[in-house]
C-alpha positions as CSV (number, residue, x, y, z in Angstrom):
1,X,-13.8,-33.5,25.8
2,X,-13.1,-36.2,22.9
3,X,-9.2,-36.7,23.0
4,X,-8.1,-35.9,19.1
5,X,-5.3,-37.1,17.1
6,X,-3.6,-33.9,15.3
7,X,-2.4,-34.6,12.4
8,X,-0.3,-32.6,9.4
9,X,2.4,-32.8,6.8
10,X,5.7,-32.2,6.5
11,X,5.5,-29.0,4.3
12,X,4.4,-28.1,8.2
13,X,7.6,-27.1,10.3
14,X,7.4,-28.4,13.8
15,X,9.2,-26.8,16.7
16,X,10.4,-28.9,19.3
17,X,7.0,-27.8,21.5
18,X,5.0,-30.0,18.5
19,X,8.0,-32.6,17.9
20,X,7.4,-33.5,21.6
21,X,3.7,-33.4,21.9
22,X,2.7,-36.6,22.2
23,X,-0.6,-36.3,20.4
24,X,1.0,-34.9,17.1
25,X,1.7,-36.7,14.1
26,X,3.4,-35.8,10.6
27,X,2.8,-37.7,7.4
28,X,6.1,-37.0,5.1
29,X,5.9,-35.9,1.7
30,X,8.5,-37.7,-1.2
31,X,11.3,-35.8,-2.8
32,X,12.6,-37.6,-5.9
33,X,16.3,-36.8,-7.1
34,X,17.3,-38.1,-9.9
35,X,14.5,-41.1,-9.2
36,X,15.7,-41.9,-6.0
37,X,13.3,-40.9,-3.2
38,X,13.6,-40.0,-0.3
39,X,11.1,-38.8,2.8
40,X,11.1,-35.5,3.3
41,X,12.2,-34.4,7.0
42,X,13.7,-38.1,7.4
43,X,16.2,-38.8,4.8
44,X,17.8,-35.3,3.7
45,X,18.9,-32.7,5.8
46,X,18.7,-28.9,4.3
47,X,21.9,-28.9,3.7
48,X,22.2,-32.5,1.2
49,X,19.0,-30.9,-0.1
50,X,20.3,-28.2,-1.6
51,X,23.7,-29.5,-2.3
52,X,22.2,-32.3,-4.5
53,X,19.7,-29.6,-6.8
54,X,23.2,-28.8,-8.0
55,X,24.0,-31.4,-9.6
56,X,20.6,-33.4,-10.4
57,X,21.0,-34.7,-14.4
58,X,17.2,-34.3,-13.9
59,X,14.0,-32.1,-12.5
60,X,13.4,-32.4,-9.1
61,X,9.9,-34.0,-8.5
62,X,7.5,-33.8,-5.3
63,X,5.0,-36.2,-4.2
64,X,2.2,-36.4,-2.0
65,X,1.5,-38.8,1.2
66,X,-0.3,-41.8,-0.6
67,X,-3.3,-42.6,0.5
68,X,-2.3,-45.9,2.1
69,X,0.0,-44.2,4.1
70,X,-2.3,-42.0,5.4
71,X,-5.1,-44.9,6.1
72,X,-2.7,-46.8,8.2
73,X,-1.7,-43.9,10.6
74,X,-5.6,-43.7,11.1
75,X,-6.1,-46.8,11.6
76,X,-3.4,-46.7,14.2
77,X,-4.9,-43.8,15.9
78,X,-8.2,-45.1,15.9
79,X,-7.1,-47.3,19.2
80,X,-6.3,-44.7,21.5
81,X,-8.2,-41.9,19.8
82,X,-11.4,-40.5,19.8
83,X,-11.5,-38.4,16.5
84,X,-8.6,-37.1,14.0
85,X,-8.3,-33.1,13.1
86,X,-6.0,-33.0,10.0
87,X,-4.5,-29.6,9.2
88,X,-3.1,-30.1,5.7
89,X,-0.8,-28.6,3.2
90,X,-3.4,-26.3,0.3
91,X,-5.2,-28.2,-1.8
92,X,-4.1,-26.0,-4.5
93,X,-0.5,-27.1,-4.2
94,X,-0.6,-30.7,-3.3
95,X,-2.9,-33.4,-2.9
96,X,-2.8,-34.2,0.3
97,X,-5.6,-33.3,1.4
98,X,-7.4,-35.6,-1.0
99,X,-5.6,-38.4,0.4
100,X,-6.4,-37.8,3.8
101,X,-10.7,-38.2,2.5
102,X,-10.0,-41.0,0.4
103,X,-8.5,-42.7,3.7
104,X,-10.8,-41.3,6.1
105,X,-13.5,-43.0,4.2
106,X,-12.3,-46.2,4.6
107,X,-12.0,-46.1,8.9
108,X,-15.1,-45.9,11.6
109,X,-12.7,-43.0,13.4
110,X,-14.3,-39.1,12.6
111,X,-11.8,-37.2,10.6
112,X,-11.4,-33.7,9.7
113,X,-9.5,-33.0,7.2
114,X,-8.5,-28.8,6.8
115,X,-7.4,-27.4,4.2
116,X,-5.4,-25.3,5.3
117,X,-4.9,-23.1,2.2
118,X,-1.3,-22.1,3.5
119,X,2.2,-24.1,3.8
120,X,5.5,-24.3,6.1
121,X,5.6,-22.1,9.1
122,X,1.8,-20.3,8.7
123,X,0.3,-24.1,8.1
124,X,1.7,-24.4,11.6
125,X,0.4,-21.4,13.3
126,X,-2.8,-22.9,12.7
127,X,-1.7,-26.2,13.7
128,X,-1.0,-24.5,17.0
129,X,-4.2,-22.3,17.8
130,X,-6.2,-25.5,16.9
131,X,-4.5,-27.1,20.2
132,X,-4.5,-24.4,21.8
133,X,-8.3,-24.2,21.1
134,X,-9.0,-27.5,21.9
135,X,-7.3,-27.2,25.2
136,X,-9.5,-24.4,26.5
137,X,-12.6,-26.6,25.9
138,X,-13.9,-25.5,22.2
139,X,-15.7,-28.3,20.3
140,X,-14.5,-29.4,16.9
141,X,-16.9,-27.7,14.8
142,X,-16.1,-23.9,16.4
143,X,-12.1,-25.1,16.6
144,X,-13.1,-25.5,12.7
145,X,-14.7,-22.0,12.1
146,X,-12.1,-20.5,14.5
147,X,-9.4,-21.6,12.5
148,X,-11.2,-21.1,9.0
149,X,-11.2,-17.6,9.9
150,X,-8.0,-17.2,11.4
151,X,-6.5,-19.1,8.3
152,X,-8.4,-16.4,5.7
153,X,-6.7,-13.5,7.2
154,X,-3.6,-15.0,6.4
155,X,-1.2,-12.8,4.2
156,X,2.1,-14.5,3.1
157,X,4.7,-13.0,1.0
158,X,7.6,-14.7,-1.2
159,X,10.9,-14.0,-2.8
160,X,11.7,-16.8,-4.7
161,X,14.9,-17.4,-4.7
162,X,16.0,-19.7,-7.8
163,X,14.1,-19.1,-11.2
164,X,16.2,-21.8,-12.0
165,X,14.8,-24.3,-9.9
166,X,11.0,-22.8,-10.4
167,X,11.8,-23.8,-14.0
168,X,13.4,-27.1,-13.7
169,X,10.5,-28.1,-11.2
170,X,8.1,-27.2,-13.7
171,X,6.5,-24.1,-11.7
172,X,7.9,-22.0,-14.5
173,X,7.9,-21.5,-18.2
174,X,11.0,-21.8,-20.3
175,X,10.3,-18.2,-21.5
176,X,9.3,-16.4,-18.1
177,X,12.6,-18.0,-17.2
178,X,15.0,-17.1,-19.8
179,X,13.3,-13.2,-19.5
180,X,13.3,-13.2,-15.5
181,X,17.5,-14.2,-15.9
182,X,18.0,-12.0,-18.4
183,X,16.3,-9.3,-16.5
184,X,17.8,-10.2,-13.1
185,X,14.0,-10.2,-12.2
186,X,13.3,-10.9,-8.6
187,X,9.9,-12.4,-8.6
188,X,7.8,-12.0,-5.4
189,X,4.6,-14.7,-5.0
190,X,1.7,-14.2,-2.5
191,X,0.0,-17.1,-1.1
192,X,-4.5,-16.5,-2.2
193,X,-6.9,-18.4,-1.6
194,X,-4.6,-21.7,-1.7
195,X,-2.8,-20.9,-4.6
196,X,0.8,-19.0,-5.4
197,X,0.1,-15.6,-7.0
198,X,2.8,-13.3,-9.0
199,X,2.3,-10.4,-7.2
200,X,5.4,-8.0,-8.2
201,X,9.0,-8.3,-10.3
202,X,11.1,-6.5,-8.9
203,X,15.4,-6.1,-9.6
204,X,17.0,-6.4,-6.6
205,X,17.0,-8.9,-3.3
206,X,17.0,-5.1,-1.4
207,X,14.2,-3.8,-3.6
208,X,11.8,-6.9,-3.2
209,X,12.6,-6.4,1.0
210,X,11.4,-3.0,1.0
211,X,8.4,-4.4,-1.1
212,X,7.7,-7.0,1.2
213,X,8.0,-4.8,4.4
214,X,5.5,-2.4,2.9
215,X,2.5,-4.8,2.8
216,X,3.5,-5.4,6.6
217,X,3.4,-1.9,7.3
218,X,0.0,-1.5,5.2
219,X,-1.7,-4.2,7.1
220,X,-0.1,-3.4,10.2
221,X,-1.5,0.3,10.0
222,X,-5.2,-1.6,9.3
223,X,-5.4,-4.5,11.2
224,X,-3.2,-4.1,14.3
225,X,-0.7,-7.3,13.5
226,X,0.8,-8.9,16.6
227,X,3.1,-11.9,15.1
228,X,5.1,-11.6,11.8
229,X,6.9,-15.4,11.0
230,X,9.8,-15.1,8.8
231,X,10.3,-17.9,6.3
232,X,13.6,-18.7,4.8
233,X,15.1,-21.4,2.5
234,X,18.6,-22.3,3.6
235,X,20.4,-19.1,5.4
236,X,19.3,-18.4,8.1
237,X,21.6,-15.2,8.8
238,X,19.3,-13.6,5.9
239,X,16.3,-14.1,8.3
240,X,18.2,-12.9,11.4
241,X,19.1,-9.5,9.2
242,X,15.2,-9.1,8.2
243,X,14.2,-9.8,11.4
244,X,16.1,-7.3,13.3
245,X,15.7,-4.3,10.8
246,X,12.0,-5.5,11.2
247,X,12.3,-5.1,15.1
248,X,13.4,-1.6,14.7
249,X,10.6,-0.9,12.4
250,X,7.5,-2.4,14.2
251,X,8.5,-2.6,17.7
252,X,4.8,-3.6,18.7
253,X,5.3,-7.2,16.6
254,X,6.0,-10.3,17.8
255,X,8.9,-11.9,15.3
256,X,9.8,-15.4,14.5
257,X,11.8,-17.3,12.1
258,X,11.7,-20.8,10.5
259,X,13.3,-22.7,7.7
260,X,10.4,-23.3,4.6
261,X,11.2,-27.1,4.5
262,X,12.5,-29.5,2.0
263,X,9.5,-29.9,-0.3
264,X,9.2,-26.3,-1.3
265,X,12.9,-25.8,-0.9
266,X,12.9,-27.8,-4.2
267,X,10.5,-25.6,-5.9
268,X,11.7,-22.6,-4.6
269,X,15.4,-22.5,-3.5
270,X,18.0,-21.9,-1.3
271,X,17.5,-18.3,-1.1
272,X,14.2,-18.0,-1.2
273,X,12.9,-15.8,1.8
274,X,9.7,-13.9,3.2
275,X,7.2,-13.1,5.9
276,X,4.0,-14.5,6.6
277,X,1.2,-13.0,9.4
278,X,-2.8,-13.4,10.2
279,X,-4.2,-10.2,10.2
280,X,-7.3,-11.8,12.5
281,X,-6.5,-13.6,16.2
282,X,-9.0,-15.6,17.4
């Protein structure tokens, strides 16, 4: 079996089981507040994170790993390595994925580079069951299809929770904004295909739950779901609540939760919250 380099982003939240793996890597993502930048899972905690979007004098900005960045952690690899699998932030939301081609070109080490068509805590699950994969002896091709399918099955569901900071991070128009605060709208966004989705408006954090908890119960009562991740912005109490009146609800599920990251914390906010699950295991 080749011995592969795993590589991902940091939209991707690692637990400690993938901080300490010794054959996974994460390329960071820029923040830029107020033009200074900063690495994303390096130089800002959560907490600075979201204290500093309070008083920025300007828009937050993202910024995807460069390509040089990316070329010299191959070329690195390409030493002890045999091939690279790259499981990457959505094309639709960043260009990260195009960086890792661009540098992939450029190196005699095989690359994949997957688009994983997902972000924070899902991103990860696929991260995860591409290891695992590779560990029971799949080759690199079926790892690909495996996770391909695994990955479409995905369904992921969003409360945002700053229109504010959708709007200052240019995610938003000035008039969806000024309507959704005048409205008290609570906007929830599903994840197709790669791309962010309005799915519903809703006027209340307890309305957009029960929302939420009935496209679990939907696909649950179709598909048989096993693992449900919770994804929260900054307060993590929110999640624990969720996740036990979840518990009590599908008793059959698996539930986990996990903070949404930096990156999209600065799109989406500190109280942004929702759940995430493949409706296919492979």
């Amino acid at each position: 079996m080749k011995k592969i380099a795993w590589v991902t982003d940091s939209t991707a939240y690692l637990d400690e089981e993938l901080k300490n793996h010794p054959d996974v890597y994460q390329v960071p993502m820029t923040i830029v507040l107020d033009d200074v930048e900063y690495l994303d899972g390096k130089d800002l905690t959560a907490d600075e994170l979201y204290r500093k979007l309070k008083s920025l004098k300007t828009p937050p900005k993202t910024s995807q790993p460069p390509v040089g960045v990316f070329l010299e952690l191959y070329e690195q690899l390409q030493k002890e390595y045999e091939m690279v699998f790259a499981v990457l932030v959505s094309a639709k939301l960043s260009g990260t994925v195009a960086s890792s081609v661009q540098a992939s070109q450029s190196i005699d080490l095989p690359v994949i580079t997957f688009d994983s068509k997902l972000l924070t805590y899902p991103l990860t699950s696929l991260l995860k069951k591409g290891i695992a994969l590779a560990e029971q002896g799949n080759g690199v091709e079926e790892i690909k299809d495996k996770l391909e399918i695994m990955r479409d099955s995905n369904e992921t569901y969003v409360m945002i929770g700053s229109l504010e900071q959708l709007h200052r991070s240019g995610r938003m128009s000035g008039a969806q904004f000024y309507l959704g605060s005048m409205l008290s709208i609570k906007p929830i966004v599903s994840i197709e295909n790669g791309g962010l989705e309005p799915k519903e408006k809703v006027r209340s954090d307890k309305k957009a739950r029960e929302k939420i908890f009935d496209y679990l119960r939907a696909s649950h009562e179709k598909n048989g779901v096993k693992e449900v991740y919770i994804l929260y912005g900054l307060h993590k109490e929110v999640a624990d609540e969720w996740q036990s009146l979840l518990e009590k609800d599908f008793q059959d599920i698996k539930f986990s939760s996990c903070p949404i990251g930096a990156v999209i914390g600065v799109h989406a906010g500190e109280h942004t919250i929702g759940i995430s699950w493949n409706n296919t295991e492979v």
